[in-house]
N, C-alpha and C positions, 0 to 999 in steps of 0.2 A: 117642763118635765124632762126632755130629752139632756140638759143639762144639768140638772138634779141627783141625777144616778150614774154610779159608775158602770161603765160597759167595759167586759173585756169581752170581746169578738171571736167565736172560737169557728169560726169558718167564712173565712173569704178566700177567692183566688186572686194571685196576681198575674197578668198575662202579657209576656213582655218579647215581644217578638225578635227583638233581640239574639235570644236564646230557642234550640230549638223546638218545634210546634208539630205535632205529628196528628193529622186530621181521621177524628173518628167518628164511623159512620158517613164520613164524607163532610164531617162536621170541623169548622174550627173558628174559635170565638174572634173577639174584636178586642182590641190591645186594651188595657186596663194596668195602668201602670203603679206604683205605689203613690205616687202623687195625686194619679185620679183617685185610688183611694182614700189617701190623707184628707183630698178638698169632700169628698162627699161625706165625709166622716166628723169635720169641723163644727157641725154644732152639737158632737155628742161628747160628754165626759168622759175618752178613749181614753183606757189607761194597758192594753194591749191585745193582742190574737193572734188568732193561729193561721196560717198561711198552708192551706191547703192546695195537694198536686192536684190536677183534674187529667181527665180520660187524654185528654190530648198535649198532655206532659210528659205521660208513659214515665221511662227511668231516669228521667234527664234529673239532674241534682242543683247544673250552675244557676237555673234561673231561682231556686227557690233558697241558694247561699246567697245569691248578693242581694236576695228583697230583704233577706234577716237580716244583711248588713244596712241595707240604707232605712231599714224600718228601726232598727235597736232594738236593744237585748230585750225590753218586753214583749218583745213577740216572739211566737215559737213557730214551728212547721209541721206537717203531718204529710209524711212523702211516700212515692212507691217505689219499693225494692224490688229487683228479683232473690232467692233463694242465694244466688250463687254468691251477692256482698261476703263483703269477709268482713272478720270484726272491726279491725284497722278501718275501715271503709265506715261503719255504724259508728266509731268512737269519734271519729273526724266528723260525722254530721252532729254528732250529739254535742259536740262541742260549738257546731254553728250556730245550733239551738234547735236540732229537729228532736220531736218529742213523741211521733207515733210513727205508724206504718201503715198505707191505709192501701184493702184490698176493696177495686171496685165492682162490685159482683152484678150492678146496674149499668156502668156504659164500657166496665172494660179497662185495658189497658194498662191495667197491674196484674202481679202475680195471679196465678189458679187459687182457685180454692181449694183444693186438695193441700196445700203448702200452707193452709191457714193454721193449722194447730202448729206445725211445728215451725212454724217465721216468728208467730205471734210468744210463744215459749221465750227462744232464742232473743230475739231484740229485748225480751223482758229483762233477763236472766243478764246480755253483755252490757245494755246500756239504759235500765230500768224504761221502755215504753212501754206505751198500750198499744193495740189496736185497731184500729178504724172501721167499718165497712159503710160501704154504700152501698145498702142491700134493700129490698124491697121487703115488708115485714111477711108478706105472704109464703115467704122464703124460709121464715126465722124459724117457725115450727120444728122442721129438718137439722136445724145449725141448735139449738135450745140447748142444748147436753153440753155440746161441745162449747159454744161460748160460755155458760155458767162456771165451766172447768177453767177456765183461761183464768191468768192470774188479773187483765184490766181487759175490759172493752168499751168504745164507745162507738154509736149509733147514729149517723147522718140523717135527718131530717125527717125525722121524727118517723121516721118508719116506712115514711111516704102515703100506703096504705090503710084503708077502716078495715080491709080482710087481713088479718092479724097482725092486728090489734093488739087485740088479748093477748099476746106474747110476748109482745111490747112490754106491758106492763108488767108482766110475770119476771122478763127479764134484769127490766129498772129494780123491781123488786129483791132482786138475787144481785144487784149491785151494777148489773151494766149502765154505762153511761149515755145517753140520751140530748140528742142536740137538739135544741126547738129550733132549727136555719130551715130555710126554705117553705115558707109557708103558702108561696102561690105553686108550692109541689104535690101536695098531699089532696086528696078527697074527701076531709072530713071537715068538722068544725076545729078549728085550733085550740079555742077557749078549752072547748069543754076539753079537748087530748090533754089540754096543759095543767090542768085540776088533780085530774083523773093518775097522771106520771107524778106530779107534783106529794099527790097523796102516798101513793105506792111509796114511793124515796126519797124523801127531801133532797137529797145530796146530787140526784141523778143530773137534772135538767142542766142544761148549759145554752144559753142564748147564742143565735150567731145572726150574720147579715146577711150571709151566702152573697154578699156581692161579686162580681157583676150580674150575681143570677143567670149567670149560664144555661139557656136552655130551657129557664122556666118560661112556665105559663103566664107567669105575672113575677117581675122580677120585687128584691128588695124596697118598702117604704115606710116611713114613718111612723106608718100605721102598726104595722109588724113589731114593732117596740112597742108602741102603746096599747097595743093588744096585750103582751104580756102584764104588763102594768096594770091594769086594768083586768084584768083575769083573775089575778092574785094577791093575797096582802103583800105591805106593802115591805115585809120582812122578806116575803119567800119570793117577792120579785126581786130584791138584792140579790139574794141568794143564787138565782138563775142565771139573773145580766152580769153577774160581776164575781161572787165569793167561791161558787161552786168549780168555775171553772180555771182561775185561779190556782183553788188546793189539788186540783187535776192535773193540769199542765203544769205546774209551777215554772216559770219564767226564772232565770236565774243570768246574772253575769257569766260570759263565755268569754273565749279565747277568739 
């Protein structure tokens, strides 16, 4: 099955010490290189993803230019900016293949959220992204207005929460976008969440690995893919693992 269907990946970190690491909470992961992710990836019909910043990346740019260089052009990136980027600065990552800007409103170490309407505008407008949060859905009530207004958004791991929820849906519905990554993150049943978003918006869901599972409760497994599979026919799991998020991101040849 795991070779059957195409995957594209639309949330993993790469963690390369290398390159600066800045410990949040007191927290800092275990090296995860592109290689470790290639090998653990090898029995899946990988045809690209997205390389997410995490809390203890903060603004640093170089490690996540040269994992898009040793990974290729089918991968893209989702990084954290401060306000003060200049365009010059946005055109040259857009060019490396960064493709959102993601504010982390659960561990941190991005932009405020006050700076969320108007970064998320701006990046759109100089170099067409969307972007990101990793926000707790309990949150989302508050934020409802103002992300429906945004011209893209997308939604880390699935809300996290069963306390709104409902908002969740409300907002897939209004077109935001929706990552099913993380699944030993959240407190609910997954299936039924994945039916439930699936139904609201075909278009929404985007499957990821969240590898190395950073922080989760139960990281990344096999099951988590066959779960989706097995949730949904067998169109609208294409749709999730692989077409949806694709016409998202779209991956393109860079400079």
């Amino acid at each position: 099955m795991i070779q059957n269907l195409k995957l594209f990946d639309t949330h993993l970190h790469i963690v390369d010490n290398r390159f600066p690491l800045v410990p949040n909470q007191g927290y800092l992961p275990e090296p995860f290189a592109c290689e470790d992710y290639l090998n653990h990836m090898k029995e899946y019909s990988l045809c690209g993803g997205v390389v997410v910043s995490g809390s203890f990346q903060a603004f640093d740019q170089s490690y996540l230019v040269d994992a898009l260089k040793k990974l290729g052009p089918s991968f893209v990136g989702v990084t954290q900016l401060p306000t003060t980027v200049s365009d010059e600065e946005l055109l040259a990552l857009n060019n490396a293949g960064v493709r959102a800007v993601r504010f982390n409103l659960k561990r941190g170490g991005s932009e405020e959220i006050r700076h969320l309407d108007s970064m998320a505008r701006r990046v759109h407008e100089v170099v067409g992204w969307h972007v990101e949060l990793y926000v707790d859905s309990k949150e989302l009530a508050d934020l409802y207005q103002m992300l429906v207004d945004l011209p893209a958004v997308s939604i880390d791991h699935l809300g996290l929460s069963k306390a709104g929820f409902s908002t969740l849906i409300k907002l897939a519905d209004r077109g935001v976008r929706v990552k099913a990554t993380g699944f030993g993150r959240v407190d609910f049943d997954v299936g039924t969440a994945l039916c439930e978003l699936y139904s609201a918006n075909p278009q929404s869901l985007m499957f990821g690995t969240d590898l190395p599972s950073t922080r989760a409760a139960r990281p990344f497994n096999d099951d988590d893919f066959a779960l989706v599979v097995n949730s949904l026919k067998q169109e609208q799991a294409i749709n999730v693992l692989y077409k949806n998020a694709v016409n998202f991101y779209k991956p393109k040849n860079r400079n």
